[in-house]
C-alpha positions as CSV (number, residue, x, y, z in Angstrom):
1,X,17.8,21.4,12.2
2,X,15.8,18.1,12.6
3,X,13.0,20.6,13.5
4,X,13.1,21.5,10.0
5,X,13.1,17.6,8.7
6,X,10.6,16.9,10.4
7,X,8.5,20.1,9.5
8,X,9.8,18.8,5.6
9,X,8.3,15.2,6.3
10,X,4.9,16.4,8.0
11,X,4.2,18.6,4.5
12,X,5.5,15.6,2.2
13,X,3.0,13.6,3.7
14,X,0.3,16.4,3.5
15,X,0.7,17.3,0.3
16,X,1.3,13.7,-1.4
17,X,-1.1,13.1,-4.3
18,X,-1.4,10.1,-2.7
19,X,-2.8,11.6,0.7
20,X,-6.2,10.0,0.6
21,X,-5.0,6.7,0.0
22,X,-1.8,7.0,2.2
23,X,-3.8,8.2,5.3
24,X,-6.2,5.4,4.6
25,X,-3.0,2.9,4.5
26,X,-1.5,4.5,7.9
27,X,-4.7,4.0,9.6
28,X,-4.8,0.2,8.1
29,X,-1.4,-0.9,9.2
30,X,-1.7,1.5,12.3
31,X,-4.9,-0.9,13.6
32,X,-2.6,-4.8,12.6
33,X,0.0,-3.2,14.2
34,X,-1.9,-2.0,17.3
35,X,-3.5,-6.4,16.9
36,X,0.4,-7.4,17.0
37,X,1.4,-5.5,20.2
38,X,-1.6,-6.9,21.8
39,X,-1.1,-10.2,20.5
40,X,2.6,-10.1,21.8
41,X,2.0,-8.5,25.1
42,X,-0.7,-10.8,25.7
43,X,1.9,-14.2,24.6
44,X,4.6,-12.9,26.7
45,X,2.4,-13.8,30.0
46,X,1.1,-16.8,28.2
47,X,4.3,-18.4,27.4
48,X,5.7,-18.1,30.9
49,X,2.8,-19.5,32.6
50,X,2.9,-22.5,30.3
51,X,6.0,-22.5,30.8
52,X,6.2,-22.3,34.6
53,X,2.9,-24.0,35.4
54,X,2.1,-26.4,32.6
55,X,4.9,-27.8,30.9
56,X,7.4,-27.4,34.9
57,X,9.7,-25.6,32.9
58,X,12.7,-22.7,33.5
59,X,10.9,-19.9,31.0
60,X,13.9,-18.6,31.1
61,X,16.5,-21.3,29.9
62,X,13.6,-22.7,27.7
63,X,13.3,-19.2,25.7
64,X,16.7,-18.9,25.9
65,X,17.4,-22.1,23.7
66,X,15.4,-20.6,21.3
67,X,16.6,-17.3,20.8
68,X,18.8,-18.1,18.0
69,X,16.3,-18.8,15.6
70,X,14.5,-15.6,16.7
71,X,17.1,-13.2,16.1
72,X,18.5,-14.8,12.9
73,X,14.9,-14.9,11.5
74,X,13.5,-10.9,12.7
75,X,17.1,-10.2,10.8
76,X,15.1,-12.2,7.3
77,X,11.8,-10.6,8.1
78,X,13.9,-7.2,8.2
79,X,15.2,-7.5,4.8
80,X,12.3,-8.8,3.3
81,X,10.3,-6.2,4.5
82,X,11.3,-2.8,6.6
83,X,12.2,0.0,4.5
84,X,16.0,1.4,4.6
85,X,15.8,4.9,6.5
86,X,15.3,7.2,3.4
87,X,14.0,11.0,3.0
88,X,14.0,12.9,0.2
89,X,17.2,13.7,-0.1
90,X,18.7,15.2,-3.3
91,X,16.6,18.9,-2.2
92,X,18.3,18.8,0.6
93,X,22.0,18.1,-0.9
94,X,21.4,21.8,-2.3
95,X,20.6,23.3,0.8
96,X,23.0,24.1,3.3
97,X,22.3,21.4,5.6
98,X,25.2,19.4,6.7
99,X,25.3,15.6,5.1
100,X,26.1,14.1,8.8
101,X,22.8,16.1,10.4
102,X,21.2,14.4,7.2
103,X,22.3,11.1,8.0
104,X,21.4,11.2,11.8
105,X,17.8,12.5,11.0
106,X,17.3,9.1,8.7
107,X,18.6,6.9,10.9
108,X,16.8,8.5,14.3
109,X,13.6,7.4,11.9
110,X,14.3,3.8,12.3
111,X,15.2,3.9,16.2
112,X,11.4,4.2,16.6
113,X,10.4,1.8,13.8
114,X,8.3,-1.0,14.5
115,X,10.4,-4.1,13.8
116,X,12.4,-2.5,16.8
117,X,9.4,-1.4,19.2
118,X,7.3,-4.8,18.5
119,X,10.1,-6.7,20.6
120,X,9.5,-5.1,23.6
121,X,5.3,-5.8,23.9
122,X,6.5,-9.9,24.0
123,X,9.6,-9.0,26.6
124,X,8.4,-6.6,28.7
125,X,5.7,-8.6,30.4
126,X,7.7,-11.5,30.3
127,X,10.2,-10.3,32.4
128,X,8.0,-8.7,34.6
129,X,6.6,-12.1,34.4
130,X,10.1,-13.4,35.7
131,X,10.5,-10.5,38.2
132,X,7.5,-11.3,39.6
133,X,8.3,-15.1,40.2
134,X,11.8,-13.7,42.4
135,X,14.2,-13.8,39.3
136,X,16.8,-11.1,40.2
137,X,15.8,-7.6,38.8
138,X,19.4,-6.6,37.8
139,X,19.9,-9.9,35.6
140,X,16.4,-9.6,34.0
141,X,17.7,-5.5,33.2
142,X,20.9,-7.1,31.7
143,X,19.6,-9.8,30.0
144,X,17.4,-6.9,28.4
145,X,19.7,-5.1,27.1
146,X,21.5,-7.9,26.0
147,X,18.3,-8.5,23.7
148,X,18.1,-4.8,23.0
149,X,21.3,-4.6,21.7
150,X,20.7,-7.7,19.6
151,X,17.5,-6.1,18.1
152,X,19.6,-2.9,16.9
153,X,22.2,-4.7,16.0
154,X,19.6,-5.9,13.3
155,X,18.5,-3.0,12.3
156,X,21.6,-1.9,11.2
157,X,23.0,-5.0,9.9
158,X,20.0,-4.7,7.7
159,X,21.6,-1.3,6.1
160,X,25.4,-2.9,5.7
161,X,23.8,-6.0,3.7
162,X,20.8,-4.0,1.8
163,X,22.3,-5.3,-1.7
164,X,23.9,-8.5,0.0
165,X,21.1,-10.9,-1.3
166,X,23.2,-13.6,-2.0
167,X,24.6,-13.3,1.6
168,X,21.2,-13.3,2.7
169,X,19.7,-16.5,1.0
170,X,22.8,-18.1,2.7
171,X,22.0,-17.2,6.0
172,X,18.1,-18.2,5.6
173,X,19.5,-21.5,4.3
174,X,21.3,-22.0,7.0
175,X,18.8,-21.5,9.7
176,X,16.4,-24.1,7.7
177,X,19.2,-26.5,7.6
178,X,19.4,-26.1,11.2
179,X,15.9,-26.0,12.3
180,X,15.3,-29.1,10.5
181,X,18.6,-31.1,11.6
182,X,17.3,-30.0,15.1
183,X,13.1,-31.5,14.1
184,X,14.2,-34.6,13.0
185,X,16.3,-34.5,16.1
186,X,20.0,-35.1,14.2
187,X,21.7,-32.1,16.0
188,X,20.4,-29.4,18.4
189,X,22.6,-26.3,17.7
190,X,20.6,-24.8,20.5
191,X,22.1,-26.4,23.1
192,X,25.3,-24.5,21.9
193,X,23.3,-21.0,21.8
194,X,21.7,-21.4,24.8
195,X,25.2,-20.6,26.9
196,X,25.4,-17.2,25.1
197,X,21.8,-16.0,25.7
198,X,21.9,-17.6,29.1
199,X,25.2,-15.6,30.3
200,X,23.2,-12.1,29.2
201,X,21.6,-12.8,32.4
202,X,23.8,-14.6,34.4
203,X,26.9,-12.1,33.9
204,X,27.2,-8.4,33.0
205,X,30.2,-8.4,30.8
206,X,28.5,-10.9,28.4
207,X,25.6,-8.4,27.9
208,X,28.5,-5.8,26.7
209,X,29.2,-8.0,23.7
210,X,25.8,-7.3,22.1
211,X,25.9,-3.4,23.1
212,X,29.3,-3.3,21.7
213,X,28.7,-5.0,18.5
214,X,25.6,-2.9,18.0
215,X,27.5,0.8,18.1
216,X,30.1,-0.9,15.8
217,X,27.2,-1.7,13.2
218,X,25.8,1.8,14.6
219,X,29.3,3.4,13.1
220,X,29.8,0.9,10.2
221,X,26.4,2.1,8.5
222,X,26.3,5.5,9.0
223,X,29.7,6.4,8.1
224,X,28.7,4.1,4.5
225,X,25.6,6.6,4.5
226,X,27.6,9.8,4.8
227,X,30.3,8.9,2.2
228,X,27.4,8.0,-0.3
229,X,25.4,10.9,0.4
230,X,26.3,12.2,-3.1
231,X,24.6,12.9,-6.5
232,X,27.3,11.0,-8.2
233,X,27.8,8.1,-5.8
234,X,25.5,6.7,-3.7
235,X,22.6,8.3,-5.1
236,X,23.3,8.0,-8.7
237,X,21.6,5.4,-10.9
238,X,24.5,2.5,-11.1
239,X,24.7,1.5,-15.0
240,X,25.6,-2.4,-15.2
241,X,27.2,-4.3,-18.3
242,X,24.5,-5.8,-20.5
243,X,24.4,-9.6,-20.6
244,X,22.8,-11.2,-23.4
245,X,20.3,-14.2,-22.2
246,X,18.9,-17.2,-23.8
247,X,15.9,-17.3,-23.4
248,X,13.7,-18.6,-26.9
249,X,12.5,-21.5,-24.9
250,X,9.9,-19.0,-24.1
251,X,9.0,-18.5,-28.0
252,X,6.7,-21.2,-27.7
253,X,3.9,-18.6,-26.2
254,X,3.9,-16.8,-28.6
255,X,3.6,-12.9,-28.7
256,X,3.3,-13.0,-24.2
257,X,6.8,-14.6,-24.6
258,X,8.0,-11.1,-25.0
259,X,6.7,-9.9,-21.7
260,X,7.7,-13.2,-19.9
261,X,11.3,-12.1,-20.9
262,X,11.1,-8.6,-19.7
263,X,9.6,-10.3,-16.8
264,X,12.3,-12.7,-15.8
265,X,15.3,-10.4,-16.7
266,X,13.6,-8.0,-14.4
267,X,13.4,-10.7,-11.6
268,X,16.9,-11.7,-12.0
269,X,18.4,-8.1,-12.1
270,X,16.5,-6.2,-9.6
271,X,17.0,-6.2,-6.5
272,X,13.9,-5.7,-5.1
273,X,11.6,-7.8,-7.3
274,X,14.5,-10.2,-6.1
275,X,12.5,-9.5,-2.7
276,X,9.2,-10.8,-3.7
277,X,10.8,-14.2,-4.7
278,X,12.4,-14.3,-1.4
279,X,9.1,-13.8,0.4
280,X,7.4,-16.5,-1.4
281,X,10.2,-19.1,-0.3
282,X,9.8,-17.9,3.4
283,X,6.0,-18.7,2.4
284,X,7.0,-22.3,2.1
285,X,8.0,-22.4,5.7
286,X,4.3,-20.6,6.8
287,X,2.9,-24.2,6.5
288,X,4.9,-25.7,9.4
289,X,2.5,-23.3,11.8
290,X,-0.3,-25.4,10.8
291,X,0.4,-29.0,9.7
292,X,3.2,-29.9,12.1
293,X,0.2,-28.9,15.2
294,X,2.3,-26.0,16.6
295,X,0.1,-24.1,17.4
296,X,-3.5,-25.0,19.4
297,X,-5.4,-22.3,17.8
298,X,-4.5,-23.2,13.7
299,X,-5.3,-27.3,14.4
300,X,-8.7,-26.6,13.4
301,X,-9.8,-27.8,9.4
302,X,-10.6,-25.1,7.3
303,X,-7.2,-23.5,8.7
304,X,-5.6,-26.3,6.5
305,X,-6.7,-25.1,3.2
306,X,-5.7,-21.0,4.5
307,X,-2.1,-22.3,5.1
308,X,-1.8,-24.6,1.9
309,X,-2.7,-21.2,-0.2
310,X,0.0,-19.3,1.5
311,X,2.8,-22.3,0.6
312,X,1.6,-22.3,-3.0
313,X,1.0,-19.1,-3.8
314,X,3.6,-17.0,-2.2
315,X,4.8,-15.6,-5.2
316,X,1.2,-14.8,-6.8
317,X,0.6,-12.8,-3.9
318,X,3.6,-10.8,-3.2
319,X,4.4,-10.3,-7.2
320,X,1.3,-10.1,-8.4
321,X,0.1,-7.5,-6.2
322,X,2.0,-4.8,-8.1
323,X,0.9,-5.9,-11.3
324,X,1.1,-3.6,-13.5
325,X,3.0,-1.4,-10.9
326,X,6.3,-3.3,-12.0
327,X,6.1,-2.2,-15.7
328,X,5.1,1.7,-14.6
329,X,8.7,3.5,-15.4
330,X,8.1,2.5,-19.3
331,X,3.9,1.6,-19.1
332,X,3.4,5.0,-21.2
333,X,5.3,4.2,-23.8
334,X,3.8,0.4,-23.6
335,X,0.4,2.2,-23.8
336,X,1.3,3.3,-27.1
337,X,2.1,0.6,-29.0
338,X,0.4,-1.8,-31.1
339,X,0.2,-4.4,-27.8
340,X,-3.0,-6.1,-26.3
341,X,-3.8,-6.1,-22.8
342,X,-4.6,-9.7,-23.1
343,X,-1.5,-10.7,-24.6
344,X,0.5,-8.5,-21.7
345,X,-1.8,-10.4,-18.9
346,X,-1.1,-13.4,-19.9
347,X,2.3,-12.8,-19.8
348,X,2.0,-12.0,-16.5
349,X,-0.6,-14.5,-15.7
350,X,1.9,-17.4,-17.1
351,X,4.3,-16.0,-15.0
352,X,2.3,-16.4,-11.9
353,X,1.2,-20.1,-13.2
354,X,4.9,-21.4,-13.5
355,X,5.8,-20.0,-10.4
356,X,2.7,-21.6,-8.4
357,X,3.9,-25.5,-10.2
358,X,6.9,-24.8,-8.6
359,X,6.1,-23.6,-5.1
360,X,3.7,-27.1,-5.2
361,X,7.0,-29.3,-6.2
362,X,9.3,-27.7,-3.6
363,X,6.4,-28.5,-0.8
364,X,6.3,-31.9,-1.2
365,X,8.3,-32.3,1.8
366,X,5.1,-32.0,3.4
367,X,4.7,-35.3,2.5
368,X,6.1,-36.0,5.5
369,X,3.3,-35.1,7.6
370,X,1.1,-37.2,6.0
371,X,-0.5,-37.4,1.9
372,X,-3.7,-35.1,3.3
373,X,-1.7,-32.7,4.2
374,X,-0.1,-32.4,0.6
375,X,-3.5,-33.4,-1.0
376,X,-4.3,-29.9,0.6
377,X,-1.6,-28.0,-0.7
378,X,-2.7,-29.8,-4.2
379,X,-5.9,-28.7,-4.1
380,X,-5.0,-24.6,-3.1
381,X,-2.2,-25.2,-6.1
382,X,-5.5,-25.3,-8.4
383,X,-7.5,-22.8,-6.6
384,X,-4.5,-20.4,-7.4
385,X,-3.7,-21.0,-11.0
386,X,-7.6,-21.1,-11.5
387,X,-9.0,-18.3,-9.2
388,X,-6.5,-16.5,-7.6
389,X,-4.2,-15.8,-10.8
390,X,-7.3,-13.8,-12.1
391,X,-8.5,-11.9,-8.8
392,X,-4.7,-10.2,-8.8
393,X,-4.8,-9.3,-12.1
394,X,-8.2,-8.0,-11.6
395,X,-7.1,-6.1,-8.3
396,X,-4.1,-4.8,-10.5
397,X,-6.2,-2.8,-12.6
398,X,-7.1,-0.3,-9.3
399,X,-3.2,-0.1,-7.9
400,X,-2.2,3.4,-8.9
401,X,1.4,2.7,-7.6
402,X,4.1,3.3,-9.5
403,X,7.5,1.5,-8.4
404,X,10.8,3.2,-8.5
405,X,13.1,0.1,-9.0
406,X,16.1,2.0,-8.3
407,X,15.0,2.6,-4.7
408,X,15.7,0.4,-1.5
409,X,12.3,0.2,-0.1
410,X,11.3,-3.4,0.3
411,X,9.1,-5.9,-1.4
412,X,5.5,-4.3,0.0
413,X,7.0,-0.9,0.9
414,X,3.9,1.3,-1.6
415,X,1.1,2.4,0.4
416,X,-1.6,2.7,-2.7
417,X,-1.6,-1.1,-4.0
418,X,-4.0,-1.1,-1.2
419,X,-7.2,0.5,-1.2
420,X,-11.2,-0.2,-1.0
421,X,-11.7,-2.0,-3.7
422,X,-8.3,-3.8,-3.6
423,X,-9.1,-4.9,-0.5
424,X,-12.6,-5.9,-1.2
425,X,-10.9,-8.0,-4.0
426,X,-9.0,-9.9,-1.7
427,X,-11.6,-11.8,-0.3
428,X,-11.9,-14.3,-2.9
429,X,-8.2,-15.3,-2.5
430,X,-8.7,-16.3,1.2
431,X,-12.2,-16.1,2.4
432,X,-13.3,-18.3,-0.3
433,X,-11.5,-21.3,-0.3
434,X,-12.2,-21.8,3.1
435,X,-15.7,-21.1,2.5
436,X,-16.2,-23.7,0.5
437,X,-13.9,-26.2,2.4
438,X,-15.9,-25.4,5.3
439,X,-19.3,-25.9,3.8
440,X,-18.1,-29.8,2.2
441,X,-16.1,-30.6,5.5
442,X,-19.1,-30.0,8.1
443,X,-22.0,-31.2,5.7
444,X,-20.6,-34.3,4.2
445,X,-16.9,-35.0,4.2
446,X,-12.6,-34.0,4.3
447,X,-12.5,-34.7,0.3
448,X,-16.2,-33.1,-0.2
449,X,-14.5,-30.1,0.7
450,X,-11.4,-30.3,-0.9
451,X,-13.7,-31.4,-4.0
452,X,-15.6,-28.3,-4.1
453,X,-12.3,-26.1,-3.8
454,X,-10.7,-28.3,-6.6
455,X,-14.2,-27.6,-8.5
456,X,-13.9,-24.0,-8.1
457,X,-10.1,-23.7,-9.6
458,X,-11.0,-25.8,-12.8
459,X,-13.8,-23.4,-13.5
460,X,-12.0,-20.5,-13.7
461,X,-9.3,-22.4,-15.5
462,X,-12.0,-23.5,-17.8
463,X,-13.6,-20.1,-17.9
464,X,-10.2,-18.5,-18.3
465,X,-10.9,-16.4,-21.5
466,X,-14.7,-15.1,-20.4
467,X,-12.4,-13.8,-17.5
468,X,-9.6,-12.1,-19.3
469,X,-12.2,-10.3,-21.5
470,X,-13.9,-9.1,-18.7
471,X,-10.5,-8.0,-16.6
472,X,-9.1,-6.6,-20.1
473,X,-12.4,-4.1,-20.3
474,X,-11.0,-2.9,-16.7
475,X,-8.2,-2.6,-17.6
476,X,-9.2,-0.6,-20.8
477,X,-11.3,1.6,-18.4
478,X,-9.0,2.2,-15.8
479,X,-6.1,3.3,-18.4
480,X,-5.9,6.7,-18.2
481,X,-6.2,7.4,-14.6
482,X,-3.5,4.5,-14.2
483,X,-1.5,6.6,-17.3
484,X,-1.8,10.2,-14.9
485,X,-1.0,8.3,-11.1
486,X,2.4,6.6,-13.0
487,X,2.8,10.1,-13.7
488,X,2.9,11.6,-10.4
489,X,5.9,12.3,-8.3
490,X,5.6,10.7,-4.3
């Protein structure tokens, strides 16, 4: 029978309107993902050695310490991003195939997923690293598949707590509270950890805890699949009870404050555009590889600016990718009203604006690395609301994706928002701040560079309604083939 899925799967893919574009997408992520096993394998030798040789550390105990904070956070890069272990199933529920041999088919897909596999490039060669160094074979097997176990265990606490947001911010709260109780050196909860991860190797009973709790996850999630496995359960649309908001603060923007309220409901009741405001909080944390000095390799200048557009604009780039993807499942009917395409963009672009503001007020903890540091995360706040709010919405006008808000896949689960000119179009965003950073930091000074980025983002502020015209007339153009790929079934 799972010769038959799988036959079912290979035609999907082969006959997807979206085959040029998907193939295109698979080779894309195929190559980064190829660049991450490399870059893993390649830090698993490194770490030991500077470990062992440099820093006349146990690589051992000293990566055990830390493996807290590893697990809890591949759990938050799981939910953010890997996709829940879906086929198409409602053909199948009218076939004769039985629901378990359904269920076992989608969850053998995510035993060879990536977020599982990647582990093992960083682990393998360390502990070959250890075995070579005379660390007993049997305890570096154990504390394996200790880790193993853990990693699993992950990926299937991932499915229990797919619509446990709430649950999830909690957790992701609480490993910031304790990272930074353990930076500024109030409490170190690894110390506490450190006995768990360390008995893994030391003793074989402790590495039955992990295996244990990872079949009872293993049991948990796929008897919840089986019993949803239904047209009018699990699989039906869920209706909600309709809440009346306040929300005529908004009126002050006039006709866009209609699409700022479709926006914000949307944010606030769906789960998955939920997602993309969770991403661009972990985004505030993507600073810490560069300012706190980390890591060697991102100390140099220009990497400054690249990390201070990340921790202001994390919500511009993971929301505003999909724009106008979000607004596909009615954008036919939108199409034929009596409504503007500037008035809808700059709802959208508003949106993107307000979010950006705040991103720059939550960093201002940065401030504790120094006023350059946030001076830098200033001056990408600008670059964003003036360049970068318009290079998404001009990239929008060529995603042909259309999102399924009832579905569980994750905040950049669509293949086609990436494509040629997509990605030609996101060059500006990252390649050009730094540019020009680069070109006043090495010629003249620090603030000459941060000048001429500032300079940039006020002129496309400035220039804002030249550049709306000219993104409308795209948008104008691009219509109808938008209109038919919203239309297609994937």
């Amino acid at each position: 029978m799972f010769k038959h899925f799988i036959i079912l799967q290979w035609k999907s893919f082969w006959r997807s309107a979206s085959l040029t574009s998907g193939l295109f997408m698979k080779l894309f992520m195929g190559f980064w993902a190829l660049w991450l096993a490399f870059i893993s394998a390649i830090g698993g030798v490194a770490i030991f050695k500077l470990l062992k040789d440099t820093l006349h550390l146990d690589p051992l105990e000293t990566i055990n310490r830390f493996l807290i904070y590893w697990w809890v956070a591949d759990l938050l890069f799981r939910y953010a991003l890997q996709k829940m272990p879906i086929i198409n199933i409602k053909p199948l529920l009218l076939l004769p195939f039985n629901k378990r041999k359904i269920v076992s088919f989608a969850f053998g897909k995510t035993v060879f997923s990536f977020f599982n596999i990647v582990h093992a490039f960083f682990f393998i060669p360390f502990s070959i690293a250890l075995i070579r160094y005379e660390y007993p074979v049997q305890n570096v097997l154990l504390w394996n598949i200790g880790l193993i176990a853990l990693i699993y265990s992950n990926n299937f606490l991932n499915i229990i707590l797919n619509k446990k947001d709430n649950l999830i911010f909690v957790v992701g709260g609480i490993l910031a509270l304790f990272g930074g109780l353990q930076y500024f050196g109030y409490f170190d909860i690894t110390i506490y950890t450190a006995y768990f991860f360390q008995g893994l190797y030391k003793a074989w009973y402790l590495s039955l805890i992990p295996v244990f709790i990872c079949i009872l996850l293993l049991l948990r999630s796929f008897r919840s699949f089986v019993k949803d496995l239904y047209l009018d359960a699990g699989l039906a649309i869920k209706s909600k009870s309709v809440k009346t908001e306040n929300l005529d603060w908004l009126n002050r923007f006039g006709k866009t404050a209609t699409f700022l309220k479709n926006d914000i409901k949307l944010i606030k009741r769906n789960k998955r555009a939920r997602s993309t405001v969770l991403v661009s909080i972990l985004f505030l944390f993507y600073g810490l590889l560069f300012f706190t000095g980390a890591i060697e390799t991102y100390e140099g200048p220009v990497w400054r600016i690249f990390a201070a557009i990340f921790v202001t604009g994390g919500f511009l780039l993971s929301f505003g990718q999909f724009v106008p993807s979000w607004d596909s499942a009615y954008y036919p009917l939108m199409m034929s009203q009596n409504i503007r395409y500037k008035e809808y963009l700059s709802s959208k672009w508003w949106l993107m604006v307000i979010a950006t503001l705040i991103s720059t007020v939550l960093a201002s903890g940065y401030l504790y690395f120094g006023w350059e540091v946030y001076l830098a995360i200033v001056v990408a706040a600008i670059y964003n609301i003036g360049v970068n709010s318009h290079v998404v919405l001009w990239a929008g006008a060529y995603v042909k994706t259309p999102i399924d808000l009832t579905s569980n896949k994750k905040a950049f689960g669509d293949k086609q928002a990436f494509n040629t000119k997509t990605l030609l179009l996101s060059l500006p965003k990252m390649v050009l701040p730094m540019l020009l950073y680069a070109i006043g930091h090495y010629v003249y000074s620090p603030y000459a560079g941060y000048a001429l980025v500032t300079v940039a983002g006020i002129a496309g502020f400035a220039f804002k309604d030249v550049v709306f015209n000219k993104i409308e007339g795209i948008y104008r153009k691009e219509k109808y083939k938008t209109l038919w790929a919203y239309k297609q079934k994937r």
